[in-house]
C-alpha positions, 0 to 999 in steps of 0.5 A: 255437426257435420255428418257424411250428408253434407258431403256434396257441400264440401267440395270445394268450399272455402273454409274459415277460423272462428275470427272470420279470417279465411284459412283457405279452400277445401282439397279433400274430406277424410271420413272416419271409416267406423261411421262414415262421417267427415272427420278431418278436412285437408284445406288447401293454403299458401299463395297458390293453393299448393299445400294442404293442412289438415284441420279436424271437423270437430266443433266445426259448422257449415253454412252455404259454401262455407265452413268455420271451423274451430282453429285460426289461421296462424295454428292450422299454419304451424300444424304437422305437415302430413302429406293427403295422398291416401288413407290418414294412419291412426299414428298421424291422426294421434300426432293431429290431436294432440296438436290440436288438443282434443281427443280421437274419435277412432279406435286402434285397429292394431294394423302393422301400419300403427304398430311400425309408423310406416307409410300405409294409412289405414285409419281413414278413407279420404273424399276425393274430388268426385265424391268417391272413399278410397282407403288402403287395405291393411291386408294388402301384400304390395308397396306401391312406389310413387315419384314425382315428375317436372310437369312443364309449361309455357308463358307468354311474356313481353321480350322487348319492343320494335319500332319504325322510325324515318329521319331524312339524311343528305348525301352527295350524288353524281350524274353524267349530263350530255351537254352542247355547245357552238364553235366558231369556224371559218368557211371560205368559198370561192367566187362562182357563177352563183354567189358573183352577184353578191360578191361584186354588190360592195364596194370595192375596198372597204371596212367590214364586221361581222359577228356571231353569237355562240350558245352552250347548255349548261347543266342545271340541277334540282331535286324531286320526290318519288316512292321508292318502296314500302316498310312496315314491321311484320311478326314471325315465331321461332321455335326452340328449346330451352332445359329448365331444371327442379327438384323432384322426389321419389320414393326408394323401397328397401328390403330387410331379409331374415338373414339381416340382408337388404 
């Protein structure tokens, strides 16, 4: 049997059926307000640990971190959904029973909240994460009004991949190269005191040739490699915003006067 001194084990064990099969981690410890002993556990199930089924702690055993109790995983999957979020009223605590099929340990305490059904929870405090019972008052002359709000996040995903890659292509270039080249001309000059000997060291009348090589440059073309400039790939963050959208839900709270007003 499990009693309120082994509070401390349950937070955050993981809780098991008869079978062994592992049914999911403990969210929260609803204790029996009359004694004080743990009497339901709200076990946290789904792929995430989002939901949370109750499972009463009747015939249940606790060894190390680990509690079994007497339900396995495909029954506490189809039981009624009642949300953990304050005290378990003695109308759902019934509605658990009867689906589990074993009788209550409570008694009616004859509060509005089992009389009407509504959402007051009376009949149980619930452990919190911290060790601390909370439980609503039944005398209490307010509603509180709860809603739901999107909480977002961010996750850092692969969008796509940038590389470097180097082809050689060829192109056409042209450049402007100066160039010479020789021309032939003909100079004459007359005979005078300075060139008479040489003129006169012939014969009188004869056959001469004389020739002349012309150059030219021509222009020659060849190719060599130099770095131009270097390149490499470099990372930047850009902020911005993006609307996402969920569904979120409230609670609305209506007034029913004595003149059949609301």
């Amino acid at each position: 049997m499990i009693t309120q001194n082994d509070l401390a084990r349950l937070n955050d064990a993981d809780v098991y059926g008869p079978d062994g099969d592992k049914i999911g981690s403990v969210g929260q410890i609803y204790l029996d307000t009359d004694s004080g002993d743990p009497e339901w556990v709200a076990v946290r199930t789904g792929l995430f640990g989002t939901k949370e089924t109750f499972i009463p702690l009747q015939r249940a055993t606790l060894s190390d971190d680990r509690i079994t109790v007497a339900y396995d995983k495909a029954t506490v999957k189809d039981a009624p959904r009642i949300e953990p979020d304050g005290a378990l009223s003695y109308t759902e605590e019934n509605e658990l029973y009867t689906y589990y099929g074993v009788q209550s340990t409570g008694a009616e305490s004859g509060s509005s909240s089992y009389d009407t059904g509504t959402a007051e929870r009376t009949g149980y405090a619930r452990q919190d994460d911290t060790g601390h019972r909370s439980q609503s008052s039944a005398g209490d002359d307010a509603m509180t009004r709860s809603e739901e709000r999107l909480v977002t996040d961010t996750r850092t995903e692969d969008a796509g991949k940038a590389r470097l890659r180097k082809y050689v292509v060829t192109e056409q270039q042209q450049v402007r190269v100066p160039v010479a080249h020789e021309e032939v001309r003909l100079e004459r000059e007359p005979i005078t005191e300075a060139n008479r000997g040489d003129a006169y060291a012939g014969a009188e009348i004869t056959e001469a040739e004389h020739e002349v090589t012309l150059r030219a440059e021509r222009p020659v073309v060849d190719t060599e490699t130099v770095p131009v400039e270097r390149v490499r790939l470099g990372k930047e963050t850009v902020r911005d915003e993006e609307t996402v959208s969920g569904e979120v839900r409230k609670e609305q709270i209506e007034f029913d006067g004595p003149d059949s007003r609301r």
